[in-house]
C-alpha positions in Angstrom: 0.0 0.0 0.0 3.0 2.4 0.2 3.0 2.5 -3.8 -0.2 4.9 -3.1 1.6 7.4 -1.1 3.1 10.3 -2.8 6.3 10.3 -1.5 7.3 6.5 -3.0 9.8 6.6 -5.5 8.4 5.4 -9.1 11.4 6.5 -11.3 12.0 2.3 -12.4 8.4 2.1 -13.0 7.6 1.5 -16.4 5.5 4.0 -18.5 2.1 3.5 -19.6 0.5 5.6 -22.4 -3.5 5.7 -22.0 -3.7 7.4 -25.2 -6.8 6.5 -26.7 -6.4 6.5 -30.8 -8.9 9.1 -32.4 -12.4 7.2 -32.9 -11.1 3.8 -30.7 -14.1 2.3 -28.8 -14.8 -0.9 -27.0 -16.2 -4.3 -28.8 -19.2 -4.4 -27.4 -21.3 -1.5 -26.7 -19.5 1.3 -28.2 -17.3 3.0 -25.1 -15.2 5.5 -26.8 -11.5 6.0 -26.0 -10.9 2.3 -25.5 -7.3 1.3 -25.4 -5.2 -2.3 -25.2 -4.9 -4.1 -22.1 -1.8 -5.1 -20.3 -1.8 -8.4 -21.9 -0.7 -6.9 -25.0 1.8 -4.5 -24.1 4.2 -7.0 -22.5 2.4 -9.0 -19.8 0.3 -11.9 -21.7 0.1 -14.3 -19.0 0.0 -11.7 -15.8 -3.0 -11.4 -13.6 -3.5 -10.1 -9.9 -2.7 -6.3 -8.7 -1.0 -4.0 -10.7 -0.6 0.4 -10.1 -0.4 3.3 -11.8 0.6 6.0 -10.7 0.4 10.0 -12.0 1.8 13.0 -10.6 0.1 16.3 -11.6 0.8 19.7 -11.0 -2.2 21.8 -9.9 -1.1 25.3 -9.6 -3.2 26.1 -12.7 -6.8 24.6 -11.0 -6.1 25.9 -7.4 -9.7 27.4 -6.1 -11.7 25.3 -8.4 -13.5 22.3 -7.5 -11.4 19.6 -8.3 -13.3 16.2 -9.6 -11.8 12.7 -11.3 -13.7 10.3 -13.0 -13.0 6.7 -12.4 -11.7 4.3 -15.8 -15.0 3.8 -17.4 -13.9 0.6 -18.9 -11.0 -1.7 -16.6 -10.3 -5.1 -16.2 -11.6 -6.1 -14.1 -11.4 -3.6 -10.7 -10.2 -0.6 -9.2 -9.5 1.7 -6.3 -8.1 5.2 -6.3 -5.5 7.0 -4.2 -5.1 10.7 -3.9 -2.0 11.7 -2.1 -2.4 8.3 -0.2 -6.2 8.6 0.6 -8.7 6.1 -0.4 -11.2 8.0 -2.5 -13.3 5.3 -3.8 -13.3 2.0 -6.0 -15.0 0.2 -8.5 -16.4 -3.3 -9.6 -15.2 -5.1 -6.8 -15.3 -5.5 -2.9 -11.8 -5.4 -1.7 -12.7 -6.7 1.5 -11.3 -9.9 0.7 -7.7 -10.7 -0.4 -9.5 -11.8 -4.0 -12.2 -9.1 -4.6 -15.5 -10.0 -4.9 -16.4 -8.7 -8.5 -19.0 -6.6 -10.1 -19.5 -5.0 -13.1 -17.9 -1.5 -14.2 -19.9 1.4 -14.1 -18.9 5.0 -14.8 -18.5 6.9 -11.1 -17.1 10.0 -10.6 -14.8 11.3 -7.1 -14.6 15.3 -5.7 -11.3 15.9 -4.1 -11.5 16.5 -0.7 -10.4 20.1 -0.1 -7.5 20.1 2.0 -5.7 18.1 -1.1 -6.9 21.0 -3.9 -4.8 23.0 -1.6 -1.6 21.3 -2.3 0.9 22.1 -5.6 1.0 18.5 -6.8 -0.8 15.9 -6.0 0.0 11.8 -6.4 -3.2 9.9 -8.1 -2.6 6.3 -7.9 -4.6 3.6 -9.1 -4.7 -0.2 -7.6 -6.2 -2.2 -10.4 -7.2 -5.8 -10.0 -7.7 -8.4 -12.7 -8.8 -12.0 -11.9 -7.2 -15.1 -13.3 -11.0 -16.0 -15.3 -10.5 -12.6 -17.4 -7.3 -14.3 -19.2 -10.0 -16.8 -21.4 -11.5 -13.6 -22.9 -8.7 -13.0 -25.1 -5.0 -11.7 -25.8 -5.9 -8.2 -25.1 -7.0 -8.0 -21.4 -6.1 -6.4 -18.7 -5.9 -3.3 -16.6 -7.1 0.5 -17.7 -9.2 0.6 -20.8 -10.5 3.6 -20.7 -8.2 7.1 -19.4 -10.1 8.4 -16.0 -10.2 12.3 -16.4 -8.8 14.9 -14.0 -10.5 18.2 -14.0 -13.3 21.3 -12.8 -16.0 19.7 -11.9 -18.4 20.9 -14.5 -16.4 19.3 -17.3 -15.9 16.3 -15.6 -19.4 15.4 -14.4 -20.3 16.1 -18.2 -17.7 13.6 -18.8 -19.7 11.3 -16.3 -23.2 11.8 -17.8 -21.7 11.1 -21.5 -20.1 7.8 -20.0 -23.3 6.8 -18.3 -25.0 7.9 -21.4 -23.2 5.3 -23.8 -23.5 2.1 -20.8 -27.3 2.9 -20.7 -27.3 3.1 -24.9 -25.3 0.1 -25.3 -27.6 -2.1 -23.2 -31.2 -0.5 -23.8 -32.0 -2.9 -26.5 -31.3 -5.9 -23.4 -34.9 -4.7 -21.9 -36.4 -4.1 -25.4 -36.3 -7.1 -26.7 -37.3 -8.9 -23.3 -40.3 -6.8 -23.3 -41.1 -8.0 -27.0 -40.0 -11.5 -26.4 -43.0 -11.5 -23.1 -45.3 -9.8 -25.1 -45.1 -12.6 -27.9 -45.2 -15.7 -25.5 -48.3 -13.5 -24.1 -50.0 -13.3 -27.5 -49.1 -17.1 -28.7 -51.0 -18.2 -24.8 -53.8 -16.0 -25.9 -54.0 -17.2 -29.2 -53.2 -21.0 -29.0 -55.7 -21.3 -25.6 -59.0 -19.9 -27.3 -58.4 -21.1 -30.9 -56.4 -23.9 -30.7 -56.6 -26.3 -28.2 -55.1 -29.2 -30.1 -51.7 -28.2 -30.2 -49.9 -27.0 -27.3 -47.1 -23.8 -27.1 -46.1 -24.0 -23.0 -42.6 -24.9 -24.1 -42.7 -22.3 -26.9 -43.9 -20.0 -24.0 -40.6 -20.9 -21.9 -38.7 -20.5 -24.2 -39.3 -16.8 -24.9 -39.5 -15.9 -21.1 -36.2 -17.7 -20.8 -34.7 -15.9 -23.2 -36.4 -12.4 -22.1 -34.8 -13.4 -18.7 -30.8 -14.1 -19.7 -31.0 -10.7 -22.2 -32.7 -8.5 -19.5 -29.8 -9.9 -17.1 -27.3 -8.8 -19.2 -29.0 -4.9 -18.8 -29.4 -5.8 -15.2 -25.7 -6.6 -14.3 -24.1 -3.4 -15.9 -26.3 -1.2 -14.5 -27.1 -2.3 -11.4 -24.3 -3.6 -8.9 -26.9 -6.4 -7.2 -25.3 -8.8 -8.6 -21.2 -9.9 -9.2 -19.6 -11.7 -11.2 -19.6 -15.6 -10.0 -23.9 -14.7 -9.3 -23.8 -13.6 -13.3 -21.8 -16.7 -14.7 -23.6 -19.1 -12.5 -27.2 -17.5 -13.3 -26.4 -17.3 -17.1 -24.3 -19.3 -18.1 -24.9 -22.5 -15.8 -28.7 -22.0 -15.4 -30.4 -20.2 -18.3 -28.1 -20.8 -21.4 -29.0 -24.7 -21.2 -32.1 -24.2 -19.9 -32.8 -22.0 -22.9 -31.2 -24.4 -25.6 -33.4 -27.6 -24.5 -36.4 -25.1 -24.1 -35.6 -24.3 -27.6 -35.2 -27.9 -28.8 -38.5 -28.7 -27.1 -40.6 -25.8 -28.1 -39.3 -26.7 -32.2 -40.9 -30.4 -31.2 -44.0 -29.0 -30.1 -44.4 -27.0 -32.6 -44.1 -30.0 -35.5 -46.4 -32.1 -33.1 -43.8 -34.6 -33.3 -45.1 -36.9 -29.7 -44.9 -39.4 -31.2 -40.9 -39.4 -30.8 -41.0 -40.0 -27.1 -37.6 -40.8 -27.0 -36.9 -37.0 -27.5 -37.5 -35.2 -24.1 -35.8 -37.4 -21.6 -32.8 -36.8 -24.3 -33.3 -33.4 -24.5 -33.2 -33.2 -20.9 -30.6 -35.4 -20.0 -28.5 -33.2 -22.9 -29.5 -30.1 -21.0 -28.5 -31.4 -17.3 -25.3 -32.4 -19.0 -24.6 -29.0 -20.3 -25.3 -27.4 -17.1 -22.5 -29.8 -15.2 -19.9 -29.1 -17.9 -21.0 -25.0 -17.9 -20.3 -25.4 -14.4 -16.8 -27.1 -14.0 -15.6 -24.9 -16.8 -15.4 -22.0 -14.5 -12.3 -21.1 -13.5 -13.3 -20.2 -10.1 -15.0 -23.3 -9.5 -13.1 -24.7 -6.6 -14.4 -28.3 -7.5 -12.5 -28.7 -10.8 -9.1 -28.4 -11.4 -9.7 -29.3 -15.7 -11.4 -25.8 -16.7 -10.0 -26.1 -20.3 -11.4 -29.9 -21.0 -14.6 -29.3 -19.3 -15.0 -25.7 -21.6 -14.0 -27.7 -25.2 -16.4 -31.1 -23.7 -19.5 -27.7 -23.3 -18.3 -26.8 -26.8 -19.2 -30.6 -28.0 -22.1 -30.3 -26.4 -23.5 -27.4 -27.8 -22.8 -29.1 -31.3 -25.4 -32.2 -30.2 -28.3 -29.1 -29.3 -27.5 -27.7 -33.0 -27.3 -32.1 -34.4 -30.8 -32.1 -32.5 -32.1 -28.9 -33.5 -31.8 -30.4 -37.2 -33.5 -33.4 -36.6 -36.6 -31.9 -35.2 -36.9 -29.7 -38.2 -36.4 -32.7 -40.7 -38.9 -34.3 -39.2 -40.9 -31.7 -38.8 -40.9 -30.8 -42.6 -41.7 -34.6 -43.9 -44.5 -34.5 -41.2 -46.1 -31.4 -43.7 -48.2 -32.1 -46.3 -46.3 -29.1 -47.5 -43.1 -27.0 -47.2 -43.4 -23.8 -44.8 -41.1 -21.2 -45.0 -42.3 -19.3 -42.7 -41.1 -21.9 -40.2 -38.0 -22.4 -41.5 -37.2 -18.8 -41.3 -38.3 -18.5 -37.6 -35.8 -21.3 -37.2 -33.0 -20.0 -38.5 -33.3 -16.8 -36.8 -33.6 -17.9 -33.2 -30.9 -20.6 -34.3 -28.9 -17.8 -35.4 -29.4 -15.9 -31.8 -28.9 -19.2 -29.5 -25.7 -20.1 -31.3 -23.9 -17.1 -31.8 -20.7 -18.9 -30.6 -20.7 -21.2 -33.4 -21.6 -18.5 -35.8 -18.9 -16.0 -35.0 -16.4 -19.1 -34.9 -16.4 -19.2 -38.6 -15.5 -15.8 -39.2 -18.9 -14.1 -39.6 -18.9 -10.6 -38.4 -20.8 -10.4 -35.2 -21.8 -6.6 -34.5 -22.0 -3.3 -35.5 -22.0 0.0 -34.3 -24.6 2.2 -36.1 -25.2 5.8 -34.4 -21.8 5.0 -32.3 -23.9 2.0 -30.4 -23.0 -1.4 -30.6 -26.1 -4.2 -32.0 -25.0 -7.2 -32.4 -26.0 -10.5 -34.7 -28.3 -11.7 -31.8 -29.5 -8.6 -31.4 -30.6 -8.7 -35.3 -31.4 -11.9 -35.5 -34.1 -11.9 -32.3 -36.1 -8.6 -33.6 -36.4 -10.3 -36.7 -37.5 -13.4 -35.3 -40.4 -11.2 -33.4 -41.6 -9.7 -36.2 -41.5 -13.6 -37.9 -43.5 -15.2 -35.4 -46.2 -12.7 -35.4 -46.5 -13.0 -39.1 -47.4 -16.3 -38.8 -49.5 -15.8 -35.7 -51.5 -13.3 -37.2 -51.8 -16.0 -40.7 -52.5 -18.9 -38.6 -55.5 -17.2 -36.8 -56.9 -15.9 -40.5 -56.5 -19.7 -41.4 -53.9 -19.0 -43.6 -50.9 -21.4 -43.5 -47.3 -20.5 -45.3 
């Protein structure tokens, strides 16, 4: 903790440039002034603490109210020193030796007064960045995005534009849940007065299941209720298998295909499976010690939900008397959505970042599913069938 005080000696420290190049932003929602992690500038296997440090001069801002935002984009933690004093954190609890994580939202810190009397002033950053954040790439690590030193006017507009972009890049997470509930609320309408032969409860699931992981993801970045073991275990253990064997059985009830009744205890024992191997692939999992083997064996799972996915639509399509497309496109979008992972693996570009906001393939590919699905809802109640 003495690398926070201002009177430490960093002249062997090395020097980091938190230049951001003109128009950089992140890969995922659009934060501008995105820079390279740690990982690529010389420490690709590193993770743990690191500091920076900054000295500044202040004669220039003495009598002003003196504000600093915090790095609107870090992996994966922070807190901040002024002159030695702890002025605040973010994303994690450092309560424990390992921080408990959360995600990173833009904050903003006044300087107590008795330091915007001083000439210079020491800021010093303790960054933390757990062993997990390594699998997300070679380019990890640290301060992404430059915190900003300043009046406090300009900086809390800084603030606002920062919290600005984070509620931009995630608004479409609560659209599309609201559109996905309001079309499993139409199909129970719809299927319970006027057709009563055919059932659509897993269809139904499968759209509030879906509502639920994309509204998490909205949920999580705005909200610090829930960190980052509660986020991987609640998506990625719980409602990403739940939603693929949802899927697979919502596609079966749809072709009124009963009589394979071989096909939900193997969808289920597929999905139980995938929830086992989700869960021993986390790093942090203290039970398993093979992360690596049990991510690739969740990888070869996921290919048997896309093998089964396939099946149920063959046999769905010699079932007809005649080919719908309709079908087959509603398919293929929420195929396109569910396995993303796949998708992306063979090189097909996977967002964009119209207006300066990311929207992703998923993000496409679900909207356009909507609008599919009440096409043929509204066809099927004319008696129409495509």
């Amino acid at each position: 903790m003495k690398w926070a005080s201002p009177d430490f000696n960093d002249a062997d420290w090395a020097a980091v440039d938190l230049t951001a190049p003109p128009g950089s932003h992140d890969g995922d929602v659009g934060l501008s002034g995105y820079i390279h992690g740690w990982t690529a500038k010389g420490h690709r296997a590193y993770s743990g603490y690191a500091w920076y440090r900054l000295k500044i001069l202040l004669d220039s801002l003495k009598g002003n109210v003196l504000a600093l935002t915090g790095p609107a984009a870090v992996d994966n933690a922070y807190q901040v020193f002024v002159n030695g004093i702890l002025l605040g954190s973010g994303g994690a609890d450092f309560s424990q030796s390992a921080p408990a994580l959360y995600s990173i939202r833009p904050s903003m810190f006044l300087l107590p007064e008795n330091v915007r009397k001083e000439k210079w002033i020491t800021i010093a950053f303790r960054v933390w960045m757990d062993a997990s954040t390594l699998h997300q790439g070679a380019d990890v690590g640290g301060i992404r995005i430059a915190p900003v030193l300043g009046e406090e006017k300009s900086v809390e507009s800084r603030y606002r534009f920062q919290w600005g972009q984070t509620i931009k890049g995630y608004i479409v997470e609560v659209i599309e849940p609201l559109l996905f509930i309001l079309l499993a609320t139409t199909m129970f309408f719809i299927y319970k007065r006027k057709r009563p032969n055919q059932s659509c409860k897993w269809f139904i699931t499968g759209l509030i299941l879906l509502a639920l992981v994309r509204a998490n993801q909205a949920v999580f970045f705005w909200f610090q209720i829930e960190s980052t073991h509660e986020f991987d275990i609640v998506t990625g253990v719980i409602l990403r298998p739940l939603i693929l064997g949802s899927w697979l059985m919502a596609w079966r009830e749809w072709y009124q295909l009963d009589q394979f009744s071989w096909m939900p205890k193997a969808i289920a024992i597929l999905t139980v499976f995938f929830m086992s191997t989700q869960l021993l692939a986390l790093s942090w999992f203290p039970a398993s010690s093979s992360h690596t083997v049990f991510r690739d064996i969740g990888d070869y799972t996921r290919l048997l939900f896309i093998a089964l996915t396939i099946l149920i639509v063959y046999l769905g399509i010699r079932k007809q008397e005649r080919l719908r497309w309709s079908d087959l496109l509603a398919v293929l979008l929420v195929s396109i959505g569910l396995f993303a992972q796949e998708i992306s693996a063979l090189h097909i570009k996977g967002i964009w970042f119209p207006f300066g906001v990311g929207v992703s393939r998923t993000q496409f590919s679900y909207a356009a599913f909507v609008a599919v699905m009440f096409i043929i809802l509204i066809r099927q109640k004319r008696g129409l069938i495509v």
